[in-house]
N, C-alpha and C positions, 0 to 999 in steps of 0.2 A: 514411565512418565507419559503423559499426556503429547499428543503430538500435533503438530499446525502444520497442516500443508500451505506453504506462499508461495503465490506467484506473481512473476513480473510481467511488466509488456512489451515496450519496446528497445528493451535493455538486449532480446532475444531478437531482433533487427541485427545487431551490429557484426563485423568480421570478428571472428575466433579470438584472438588475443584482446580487442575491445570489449566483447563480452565478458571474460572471463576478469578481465580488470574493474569491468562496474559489478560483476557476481561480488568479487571480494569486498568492495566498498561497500555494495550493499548490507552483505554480512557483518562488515564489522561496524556500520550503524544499527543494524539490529543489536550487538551484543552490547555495544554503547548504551542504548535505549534503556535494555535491559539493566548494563550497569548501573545508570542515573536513577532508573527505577528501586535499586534495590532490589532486585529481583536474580533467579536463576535462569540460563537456557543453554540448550546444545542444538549446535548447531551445523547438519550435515547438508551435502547440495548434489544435485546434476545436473545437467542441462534443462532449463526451462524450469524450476522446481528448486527451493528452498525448503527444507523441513528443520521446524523448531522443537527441541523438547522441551517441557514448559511443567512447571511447577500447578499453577493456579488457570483456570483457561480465562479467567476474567478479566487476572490484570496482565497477564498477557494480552489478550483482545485490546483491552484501553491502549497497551504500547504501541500494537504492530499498528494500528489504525491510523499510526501519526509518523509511523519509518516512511518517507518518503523513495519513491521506486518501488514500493510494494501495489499492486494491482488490486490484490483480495487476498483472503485465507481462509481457509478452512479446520477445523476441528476432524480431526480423522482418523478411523480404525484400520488401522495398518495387519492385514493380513498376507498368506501368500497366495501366488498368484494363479496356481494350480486350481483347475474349475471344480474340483469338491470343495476346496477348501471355500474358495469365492462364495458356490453354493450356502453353503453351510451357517458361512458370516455375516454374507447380506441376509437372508434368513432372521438371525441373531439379531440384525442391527436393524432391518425393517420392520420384525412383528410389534415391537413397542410403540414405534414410531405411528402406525397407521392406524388408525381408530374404526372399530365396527361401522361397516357401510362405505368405506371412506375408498376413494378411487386413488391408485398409484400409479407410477410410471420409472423404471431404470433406465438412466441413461450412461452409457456406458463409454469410454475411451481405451486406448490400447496403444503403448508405447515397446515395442522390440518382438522379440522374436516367440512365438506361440503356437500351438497348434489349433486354437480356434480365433475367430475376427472378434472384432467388437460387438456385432450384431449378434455371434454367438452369446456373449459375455450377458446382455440385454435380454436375450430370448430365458437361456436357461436358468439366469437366476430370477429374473418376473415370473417364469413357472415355478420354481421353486418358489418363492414369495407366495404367492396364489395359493399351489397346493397345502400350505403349510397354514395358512387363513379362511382359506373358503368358508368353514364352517362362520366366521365372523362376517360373511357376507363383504368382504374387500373385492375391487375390479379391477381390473386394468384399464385404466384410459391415457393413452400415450399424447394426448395434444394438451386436455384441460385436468391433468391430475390434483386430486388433493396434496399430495404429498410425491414427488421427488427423492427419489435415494440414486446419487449419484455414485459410477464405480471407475477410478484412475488405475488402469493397472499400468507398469511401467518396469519392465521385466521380471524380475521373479517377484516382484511386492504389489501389494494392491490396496489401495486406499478407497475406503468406504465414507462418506459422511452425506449430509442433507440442505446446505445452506452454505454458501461462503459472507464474510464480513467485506464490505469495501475498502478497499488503502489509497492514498491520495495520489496513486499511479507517480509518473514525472521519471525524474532519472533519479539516483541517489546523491543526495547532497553532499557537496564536494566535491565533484565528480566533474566541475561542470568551473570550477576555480571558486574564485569569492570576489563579492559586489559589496560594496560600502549603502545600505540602504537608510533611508532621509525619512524618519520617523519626524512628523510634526503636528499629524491626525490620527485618529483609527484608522482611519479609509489605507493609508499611507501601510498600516500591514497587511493589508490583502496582496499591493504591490510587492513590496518584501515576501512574501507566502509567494508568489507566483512563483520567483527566483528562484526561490528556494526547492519548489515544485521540478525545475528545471537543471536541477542537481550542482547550483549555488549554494557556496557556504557562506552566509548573511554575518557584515560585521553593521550593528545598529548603530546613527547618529541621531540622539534623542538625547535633545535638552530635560525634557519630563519622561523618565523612565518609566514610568507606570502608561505611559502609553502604549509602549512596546509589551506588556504584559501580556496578550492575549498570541504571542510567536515566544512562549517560551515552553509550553508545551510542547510545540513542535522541533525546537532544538534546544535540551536543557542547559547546553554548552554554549548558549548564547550570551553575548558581549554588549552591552551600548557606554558608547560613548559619549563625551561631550566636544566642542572642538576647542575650547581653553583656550583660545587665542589664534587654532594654528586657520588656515585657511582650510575647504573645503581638501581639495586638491593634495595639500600635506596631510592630511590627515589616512586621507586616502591610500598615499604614497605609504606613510609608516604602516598603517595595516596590512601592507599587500592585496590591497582589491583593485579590482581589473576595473572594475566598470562603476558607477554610479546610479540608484534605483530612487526612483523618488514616483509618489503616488497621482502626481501630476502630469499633464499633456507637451507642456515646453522645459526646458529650461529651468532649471534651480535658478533664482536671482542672484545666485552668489559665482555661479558658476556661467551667467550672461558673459558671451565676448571672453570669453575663459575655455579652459578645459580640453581644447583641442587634442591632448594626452589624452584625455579622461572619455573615456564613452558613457553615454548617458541612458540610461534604459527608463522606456515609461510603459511599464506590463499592464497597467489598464485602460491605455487607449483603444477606443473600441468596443468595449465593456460600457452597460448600460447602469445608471447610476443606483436601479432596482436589484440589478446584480451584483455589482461592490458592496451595498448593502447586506444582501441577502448569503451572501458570502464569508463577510467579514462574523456574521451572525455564529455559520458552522464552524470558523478558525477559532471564537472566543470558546465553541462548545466542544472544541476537539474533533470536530466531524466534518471529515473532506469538503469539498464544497461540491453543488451539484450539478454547478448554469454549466457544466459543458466544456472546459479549461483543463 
């Protein structure tokens, strides 16, 4: 099966048992994704590093791009980690890739215990690479390459590929409790998206459900409500969310001289109104946002 290397960011920040309790939450919103999609994956882990095995690499790609706590991923040829073998495959995996004339560059990492460094890993297989093309007129240039071939080795395994996909980084949702979020604009899910970013599980208060449409890609297991009479606060209370999300600067009107239980979060204060814009843009198209958050 086809394989994705995923990685996180600052989920690999936290003390040992924290990590390892957002690793599994991560994972098991990966397999969720997967579930709602329809789709197949396996899914093994170690420190620092998620790897998916995946059916289709495409719709795979469309899922993991919207699993929140995912950094990036990679498409990658999983070999071992012994320098013939490394030789051999990068070899394998760079001659199609690089085109007559075309300048390259290996950039190489190195995770545990080895007999040669990382700059080994670089040196020998960019010669091998070379030897193996010269006749194509291919070069080495290590600053402004045409083409990158990247190599992970990570004790006896070593992963080959040339390009990572971006993920919408944050922590894993859920992770992080649940916020009652105040759909009453577009604008108003980008705020919900932040939360959510921040490893919030999002319950929707949207009178017009089809406004909330554009966060349902990002959680298919998303809920909106209406409040049928109850007050802000009750409603809040019955779903168990902690806190309050609304896409505004003060204050819900409803919750003025109220709420003192309730905390109120306003995730785009601060944000310039060409970025909530340009934002809310990438969430309707499935694609992280980019101002910076």
């Amino acid at each position: 099966m086809p394989k994705l290397l995923v990685r996180y960011g600052e989920i690999g920040l936290k003390s040992n048992s924290v990590r390892r309790r957002f690793e599994r939450s991560l994972e098991e919103n990966i397999e969720n994704a997967f579930l709602a999609a329809k789709s197949q994956c396996r899914i093994e882990s170690e420190r620092g590093r998620i790897y998916v095995s995946i059916d289709d690499p495409d719709s795979a790609t469309a899922i993991l791009r919207k699993v929140f706590g995912i950094v990036s991923f990679s498409l990658v040829t999983e070999v071992p980690s012994d320098m013939e073998s490394l030789k051999s495959s990068v070899v394998a995996y760079a001659s199609p890739l690089i085109g007559d004339d075309e300048s390259f560059a290996v950039k190489a990492t190195r995770q545990g215990s080895h007999k040669y460094t990382s700059m080994d890993v670089g040196r020998e297989t960019g010669g091998a690479i070379f030897d193996a093309n010269e006749s194509r007129g291919v070069k080495v240039n290590l600053t402004k390459p045409d083409k990158k071939i990247f190599v992970e080795v990570r004790n006896a395994r070593a992963y080959i590929f040339s390009s990572a996909v971006k993920g919408p980084g944050g922590l894993p949702m859920g992770s992080q409790g649940k916020v009652l979020a105040i759909i009453e604009s577009e604008r108003d899910n980008v705020a919900a998206w932040l939360m959510m970013r921040r490893g919030c599980k999002a319950a929707l208060l949207a009178e017009d459900e089809s406004l909330a449409e554009p966060l349902r890609q990002w959680d298919p297991y998303l809920r909106a409500h209406k409040t049928l009479g109850d007050s802000l606060e009750t409603l809040a209370a019955k779903l168990k969310c902690e806190a309050v999300v609304t896409g505004g600067d003060i204050a819900h009107p409803s919750l003025m001289g109220k709420g003192k239980e309730m905390p109120q979060l306003h995730p785009l204060v601060g944000l310039s109104e060409e970025a909530i814009l340009a934002s809310l843009e990438s969430i309707k198209a499935g694609i992280p946002p980019s101002f910076g958050v």
